[in-house]
N, C-alpha and C positions, 0 to 999 in steps of 0.2 A: 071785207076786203083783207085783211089781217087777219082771218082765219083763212084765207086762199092762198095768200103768201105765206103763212107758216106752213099750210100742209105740201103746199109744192116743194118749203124749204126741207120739210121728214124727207119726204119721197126722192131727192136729188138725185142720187145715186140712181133710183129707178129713171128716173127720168130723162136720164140721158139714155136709157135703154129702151124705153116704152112713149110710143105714139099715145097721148091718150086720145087725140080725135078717132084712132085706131081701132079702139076698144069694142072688144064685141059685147053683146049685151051681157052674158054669163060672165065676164071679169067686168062691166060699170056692174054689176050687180055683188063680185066680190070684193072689189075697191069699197062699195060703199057700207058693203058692211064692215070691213075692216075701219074705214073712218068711223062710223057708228059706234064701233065699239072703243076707239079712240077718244071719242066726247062723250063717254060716257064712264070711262075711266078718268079723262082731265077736262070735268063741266067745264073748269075756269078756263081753257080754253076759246069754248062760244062765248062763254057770259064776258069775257073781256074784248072778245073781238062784236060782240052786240053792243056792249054796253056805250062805246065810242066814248072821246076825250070828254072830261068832265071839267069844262070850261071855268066854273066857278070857284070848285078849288083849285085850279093850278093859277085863276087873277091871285086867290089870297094866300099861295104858297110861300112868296117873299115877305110875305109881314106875319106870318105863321113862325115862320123860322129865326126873324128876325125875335120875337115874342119866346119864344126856346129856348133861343141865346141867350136872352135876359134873364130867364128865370135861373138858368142854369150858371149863368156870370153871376147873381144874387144869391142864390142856394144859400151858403153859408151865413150870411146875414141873414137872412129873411127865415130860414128853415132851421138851421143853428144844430143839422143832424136830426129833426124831428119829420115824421109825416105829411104833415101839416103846422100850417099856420092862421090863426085867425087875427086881424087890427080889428080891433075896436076904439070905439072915442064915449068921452063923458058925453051923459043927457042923452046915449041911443039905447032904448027900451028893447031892440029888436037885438042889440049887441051883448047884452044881461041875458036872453034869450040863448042866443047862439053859444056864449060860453058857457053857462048853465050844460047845454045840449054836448059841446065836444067836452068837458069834463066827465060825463054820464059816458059816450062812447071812448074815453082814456082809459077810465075805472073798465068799462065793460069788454074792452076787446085788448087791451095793453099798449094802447095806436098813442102816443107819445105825439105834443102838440106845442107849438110857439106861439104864448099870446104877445102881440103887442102892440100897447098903448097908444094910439094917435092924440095923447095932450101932449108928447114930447116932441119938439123939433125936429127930435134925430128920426123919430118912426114917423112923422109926417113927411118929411124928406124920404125916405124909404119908401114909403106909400108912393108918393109925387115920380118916382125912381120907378115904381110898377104902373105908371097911367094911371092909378087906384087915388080918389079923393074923397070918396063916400064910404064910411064904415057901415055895418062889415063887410068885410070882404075875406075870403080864405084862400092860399096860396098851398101849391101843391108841385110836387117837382115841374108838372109837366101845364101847370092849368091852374088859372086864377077863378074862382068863382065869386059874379059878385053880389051882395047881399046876403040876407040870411036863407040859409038853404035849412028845410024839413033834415032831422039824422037820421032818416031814414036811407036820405038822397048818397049823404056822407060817410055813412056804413059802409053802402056799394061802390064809392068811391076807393073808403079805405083798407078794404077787406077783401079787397079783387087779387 
């Protein structure tokens, strides 16, 4: 439907000059190659006029951006001008893990990191400030990831 009403809206100009019920077969046959070569020059054309509304991101558009703003209002505390961030808490095995894992990609790629500690009040409240109450968790300008993620995953995160 939206690729009939965009290509009616190119053509305007024509279209107030040309019957297309009119069309003899030697111009439906030049019109269409001309569009052919149209969508094939701009795929994203069909593919968006195919693809129809994608019902499921546009429910969680509003708590996405809402989620954005947060991180973006916290950046400076949470990020402190680093990369990334990782909370960890005492007694988590997998959090010994994960910092172990982002100290090796500091050293190896120069990706600059904020650890902090969930036995303080103030970084538990920070955390509780991000939805976040399970260490680890790693915070990113755009994206919290939660648990401990392979550096493999974090590499491609940080290095894109």
């Amino acid at each position: 439907m939206r690729l009939s009403i965009l290509l009616c809206a190119m053509a305007f100009p024509a279209v107030a000059q040309t019957d297309f019920t009119a069309m003899t077969q030697a111009e439906r046959a030049a019109f269409g190659v001309e569009v052919r070569a149209l969508l094939m020059d701009e795929p994203s054309l069909a593919a968006d006029a195919m693809a129809g509304p994608n019902y499921a991101a546009e429910a969680y558009r509003d708590e996405a951006d809402a989620d954005l703003a947060l991180l973006n209002d916290l950046s400076s505390e949470v990020l402190e001008g680093s990369s990334i961030a990782l909370f960890v808490s005492p007694d988590c095995p997998t959090c010994v893990i994960a910092e172990r894992e982002l100290i090796d990609i500091s050293n190896r790629y120069g990706i600059k990191f904020k650890l902090h500690d969930m036995s303080t009040p103030a970084t538990i409240a920070l955390a509780e400030r991000l939805g976040m109450a399970e260490a680890p968790f790693y915070v990113m300008p755009t994206m919290i990831l939660r648990g401990h993620m392979p550096d493999i995953v974090l590499v491609r995160y940080l290095t894109k």
